[in-house]
N, C-alpha and C positions, 0 to 999 in steps of 0.2 A: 726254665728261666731264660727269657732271652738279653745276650751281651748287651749293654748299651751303644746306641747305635746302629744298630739290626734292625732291619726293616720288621715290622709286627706280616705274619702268612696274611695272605686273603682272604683264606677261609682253614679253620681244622681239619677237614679233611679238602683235596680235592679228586674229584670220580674221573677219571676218565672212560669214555663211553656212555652212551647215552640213550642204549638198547632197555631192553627190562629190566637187565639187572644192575644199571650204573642208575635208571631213575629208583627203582625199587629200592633201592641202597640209602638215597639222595632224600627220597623221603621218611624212610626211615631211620636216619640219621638227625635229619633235621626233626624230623616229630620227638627225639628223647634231646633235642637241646644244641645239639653240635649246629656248627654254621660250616656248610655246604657248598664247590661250585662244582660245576658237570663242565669237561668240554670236550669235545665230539668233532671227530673227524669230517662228518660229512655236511656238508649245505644245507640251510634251509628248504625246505621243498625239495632234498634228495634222500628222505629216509628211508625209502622202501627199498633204494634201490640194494638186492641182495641182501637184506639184513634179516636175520632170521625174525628176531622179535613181531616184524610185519609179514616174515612167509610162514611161517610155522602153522602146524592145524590147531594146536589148542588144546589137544588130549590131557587131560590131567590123569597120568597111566601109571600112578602109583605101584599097581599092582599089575601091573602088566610082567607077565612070566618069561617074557624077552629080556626083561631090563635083567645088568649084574643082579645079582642075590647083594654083592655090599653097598648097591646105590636103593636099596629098599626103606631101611631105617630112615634116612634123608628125605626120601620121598612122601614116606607117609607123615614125617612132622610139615611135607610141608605141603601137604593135601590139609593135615589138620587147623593149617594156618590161614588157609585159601580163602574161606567165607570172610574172617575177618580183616583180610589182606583187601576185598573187593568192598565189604564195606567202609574202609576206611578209605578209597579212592572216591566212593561215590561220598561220602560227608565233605570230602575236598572239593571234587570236582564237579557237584551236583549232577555225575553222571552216571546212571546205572547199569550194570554191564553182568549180563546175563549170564546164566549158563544157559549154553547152546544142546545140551543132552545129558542124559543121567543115564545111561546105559551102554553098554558095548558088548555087542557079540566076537569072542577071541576065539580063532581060528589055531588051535596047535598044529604041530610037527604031525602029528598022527593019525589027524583030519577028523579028530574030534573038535569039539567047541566048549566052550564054557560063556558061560554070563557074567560081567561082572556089572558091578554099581561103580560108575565112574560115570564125572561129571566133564565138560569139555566148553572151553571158551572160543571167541574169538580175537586171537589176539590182536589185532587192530583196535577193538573196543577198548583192552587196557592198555593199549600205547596211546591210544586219543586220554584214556582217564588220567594214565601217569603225568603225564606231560599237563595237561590242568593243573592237577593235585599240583606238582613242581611250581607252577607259574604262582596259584596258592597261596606256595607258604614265600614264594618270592626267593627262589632258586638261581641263582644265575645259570645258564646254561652258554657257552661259547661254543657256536658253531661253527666249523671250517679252521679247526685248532685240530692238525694232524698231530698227534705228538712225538717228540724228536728224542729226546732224551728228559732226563731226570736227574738234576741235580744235586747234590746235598752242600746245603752251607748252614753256618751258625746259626740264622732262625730258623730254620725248618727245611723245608725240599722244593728243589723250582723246577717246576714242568715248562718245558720250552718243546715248541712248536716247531715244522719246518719251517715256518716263515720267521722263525725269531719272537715269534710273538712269547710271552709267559705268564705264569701264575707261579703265588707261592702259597703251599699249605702246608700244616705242621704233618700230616698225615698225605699218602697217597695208594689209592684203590685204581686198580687198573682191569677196568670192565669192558673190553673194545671189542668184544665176541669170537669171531673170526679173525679180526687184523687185531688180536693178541699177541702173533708170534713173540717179541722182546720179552715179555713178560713172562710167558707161560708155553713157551712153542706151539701154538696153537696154527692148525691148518685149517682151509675151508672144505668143507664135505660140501660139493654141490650136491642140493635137489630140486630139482625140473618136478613141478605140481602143475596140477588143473583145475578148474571150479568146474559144476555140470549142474542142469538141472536138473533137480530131483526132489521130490518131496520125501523123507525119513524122521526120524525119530530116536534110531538108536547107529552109535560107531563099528561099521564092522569092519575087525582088522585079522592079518596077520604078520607073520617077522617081518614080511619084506614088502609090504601093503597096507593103506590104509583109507576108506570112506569116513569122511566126517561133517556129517551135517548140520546145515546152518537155519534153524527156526526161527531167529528172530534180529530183527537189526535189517541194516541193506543189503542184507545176502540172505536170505530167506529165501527157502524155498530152493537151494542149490547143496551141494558135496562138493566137498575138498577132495581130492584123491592127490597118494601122495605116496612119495614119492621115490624120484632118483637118490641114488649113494655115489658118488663121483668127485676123483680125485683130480680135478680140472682148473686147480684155484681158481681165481677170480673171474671165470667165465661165466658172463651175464646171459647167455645166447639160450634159447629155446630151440630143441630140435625133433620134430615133426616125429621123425621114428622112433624118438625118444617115448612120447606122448601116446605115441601109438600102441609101442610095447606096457605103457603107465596102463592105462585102459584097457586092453586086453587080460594083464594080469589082476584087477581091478573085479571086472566081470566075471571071473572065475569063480571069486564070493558074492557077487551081485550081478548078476546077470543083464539085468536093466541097463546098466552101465552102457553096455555097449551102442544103445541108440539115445543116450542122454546128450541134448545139446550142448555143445561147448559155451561156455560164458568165458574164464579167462585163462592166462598160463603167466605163469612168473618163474623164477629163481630165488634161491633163497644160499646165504652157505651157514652150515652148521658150523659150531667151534669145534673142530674135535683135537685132543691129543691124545699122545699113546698111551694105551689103556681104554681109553674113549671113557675116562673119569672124571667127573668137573675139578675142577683148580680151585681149591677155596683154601685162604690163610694167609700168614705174612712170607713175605719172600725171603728166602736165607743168605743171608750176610746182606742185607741192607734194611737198613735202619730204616723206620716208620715205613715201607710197602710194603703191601696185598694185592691180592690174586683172587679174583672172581672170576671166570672162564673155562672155559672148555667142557661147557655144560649138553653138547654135541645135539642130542635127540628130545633133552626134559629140560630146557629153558626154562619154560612157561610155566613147566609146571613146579621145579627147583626155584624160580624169583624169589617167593616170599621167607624161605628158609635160609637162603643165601646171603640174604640181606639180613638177615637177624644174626644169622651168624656170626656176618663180618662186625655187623654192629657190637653184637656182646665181644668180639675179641679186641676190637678197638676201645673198649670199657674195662678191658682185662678181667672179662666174667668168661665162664664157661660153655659153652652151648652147651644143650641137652643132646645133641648128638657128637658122638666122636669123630672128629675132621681127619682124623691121622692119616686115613687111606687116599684124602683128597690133598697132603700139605705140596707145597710148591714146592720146586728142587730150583733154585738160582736164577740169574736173571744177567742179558746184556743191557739192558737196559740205562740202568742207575751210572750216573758218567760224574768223575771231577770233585771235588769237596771236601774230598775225604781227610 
């Protein structure tokens, strides 16, 4: 109940972050009813720059025998989520977003192989779908809203900006990937990737490599290979012997590799924290915040279950998976109000 007086929030929840998982959130928040705004560090026409959601290869590696054994559970709820995660963007967005491969040959320790059935996007496709779907249901999204702190008064919580800029929502979700730190300590893992061309059909990977090709959309006809692990924060820089060595260990399980033309190179930073466990739940000793982040290597493929998540514990229902191993521990963040 707010005092009289009190300004009414601007929206019940507000997302900070505006990667997969702050729109993933934003639309599944707004599809069961809540009103939503998103606001986002970076510019208009500067979302690629480093952000995983646009670097990332797209593996939905549920069952990938690299990943922890406790980020397993998670993952396959949110493999089982995924078809209807992609048709619900394309009934928003009238845009259909493919899977890029249903197959992946896995490369173990012991230089056996296995096959698995695993399906792989391209994440570009669903940042272009999100971001529709968002516009949609008529989302606000504030772009070039770094955020500064978070403060708590009588109606609800005000996110303020370094510029001074604010919002106020009764609820606040903090999805910023990489530039999480306040929230969730979250670091950036560089990785330095390639595009090449190549014509394929199926992903072959191993722990510290990975080929993944693209059949259809405006990269047809090319491989991801990918990538760097680098503790270099926010370095945007591409470097040659980097690329070099990318490719070489690349060709080791694909041979071809080594005379595929170059098409492009970018950066990307993963969220990682210690444990390298995603960050999902409310933050401890503050009132109305969550933690979405530090989803490090399975973004893409973690979205759809993260956002259900967060959504059923902002409805105070239960998820069907146990969060306990991912809950937040504190935060600097939350400033004043109290």
């Amino acid at each position: 109940m707010l005092e009289k007086g009190n300004k009414m929030p601007d929206a019940d929840v507000v997302i900070c972050g505006a990667g997969i998982m702050g729109l993933s959130l934003a639309v599944e928040l707004q599809s069961r009813g809540a009103h939503v705004c998103v606001v986002e560090k970076a510019e208009a026409g500067s979302r690629t720059l480093g952000q995983a959601s646009w670097a990332a290869a797209g593996m939905l590696a549920a069952d990938d025998p690299h990943n922890p054994e406790v980020l397993h559970k998670l993952s396959r709820w949110s493999r089982e989520l995924y078809d209807g995660y992609l048709d619900r963007l394309r009934s928003l967005s009238a845009q259909t977003i493919p899977y890029q491969t249903n197959k992946t040959l896995q490369f173990l320790a012991d230089g056996t192989t296995m096959n698995l059935v695993e399906q792989s996007v391209n994440p570009r496709d669903v940042m272009r779908g999100l971001e529709s779907a968002v516009e949609a249901l008529q989302i606000p999204v504030r772009r070039g809203f770094a955020v500064a702190e978070v403060v708590q008064e009588p109606a609800g919580l005000r996110v303020v900006s370094e510029d001074g800029e604010s919002v106020q929502g009764a609820q606040v979700v903090h999805a910023m990937g990489a530039w999480s730190a306040l929230a969730c300590n979250a670091k950036p893992r560089k990785g330095q990737m390639m595009r090449v061309r190549l014509e394929s059909d199926t992903v072959v990977r191993e722990a510290g490599v990975y080929i993944a090709p693209r059949q259809f959309g405006e990269q047809a006809g090319t491989a991801l290979i990918g990538a760097t692990v680098e503790d270099a924060g926010f370095d945007t820089s591409v470097q040659e012997e980097s690329l070099e060595w990318l490719r070489e260990y690349a060709a080791r399980l694909l041979p071809e590799i080594r005379e595929a033309e170059l098409v492009e190179t970018w950066v990307g930073f993963r969220p990682a924290v210690p444990g390298e466990l995603p960050v999902i739940g409310k933050l401890e000793q503050e009132e109305r915040q969550w933690v979405a982040c530090g989803h490090f290597r399975n973004g893409i493929l973690l979205a759809p279950a993260t956002a259900c998540a967060i959504a059923d514990l902002l409805e105070e229902k239960r998820p069907p998976v146990d969060l306990a191993l991912f809950a937040p521990h504190g935060s600097s963040l939350a400033q004043g109000g109290r």
